[in-house]
N, C-alpha and C positions, 0 to 999 in steps of 0.2 A: 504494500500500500504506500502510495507517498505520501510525503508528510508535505504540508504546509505554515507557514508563520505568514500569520496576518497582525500586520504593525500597523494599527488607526487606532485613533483617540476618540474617536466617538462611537459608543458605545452599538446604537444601534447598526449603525452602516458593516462594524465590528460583525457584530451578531447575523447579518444577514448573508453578508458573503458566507462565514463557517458554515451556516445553515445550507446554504445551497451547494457549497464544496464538499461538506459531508454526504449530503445525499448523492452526491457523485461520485463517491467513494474516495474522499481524499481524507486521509487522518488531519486535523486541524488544531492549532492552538494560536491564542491571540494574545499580544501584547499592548497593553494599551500605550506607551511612550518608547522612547528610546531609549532608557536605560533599563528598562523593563525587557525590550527586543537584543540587547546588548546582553546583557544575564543570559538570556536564552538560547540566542544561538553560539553561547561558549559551552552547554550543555548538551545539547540536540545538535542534529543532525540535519537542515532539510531540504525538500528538492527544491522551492520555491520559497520566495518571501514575498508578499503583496507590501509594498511600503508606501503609506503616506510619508510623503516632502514635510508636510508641517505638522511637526509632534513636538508636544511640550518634552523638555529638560536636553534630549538629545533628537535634534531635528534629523530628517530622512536623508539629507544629503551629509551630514558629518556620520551618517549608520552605514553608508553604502562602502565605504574602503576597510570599515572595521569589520563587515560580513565578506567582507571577502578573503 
C-alpha cells in the first residue's frame, strides 16, 4: 500500500483529501504545520507528500529541501 503525508493546516481540506485517498487505497496520515510534517517524515517512510506552501511555524517551501 502507499503511504501518503498530507501537510495542510486546515483542518477540513486536511480531512477530505485523507478521506478520499483512503478510499483509494492509499494509507494516509496528516500533518497539520511544518514542524509537525518535519517530525514525521524523519520517522516514516513515504511515496508522496501533498504540501501546502503556507503552513504556520515551518512554511512549505523551507519543508521541501528538508524532505528531501
Amino acid at each position: 500500500m502507499r503511504k501518503v503525508l498530507i501537510v495542510e493546516d486546515d483542518l477540513n481540506i486536511a480531512e477530505m483529501t485523507r478521506l478520499f485517498l483512503s478510499k483509494s487505497g492509499y494509507s494516509c496520515k496528516v500533518a497539520a504545520d511544518g514542524a509537525e510534517a518535519a517530525s514525521v517524515v524523519e520517522q516514516e517512510y513515504f511515496d508522496l507528500v501533498l504540501l501546502d506552501v503556507m503552513l504556520p511555524q515551518i512554511d512549505g517551501f523551507e519543508l521541501i529541501p528538508y524532505i528531501k
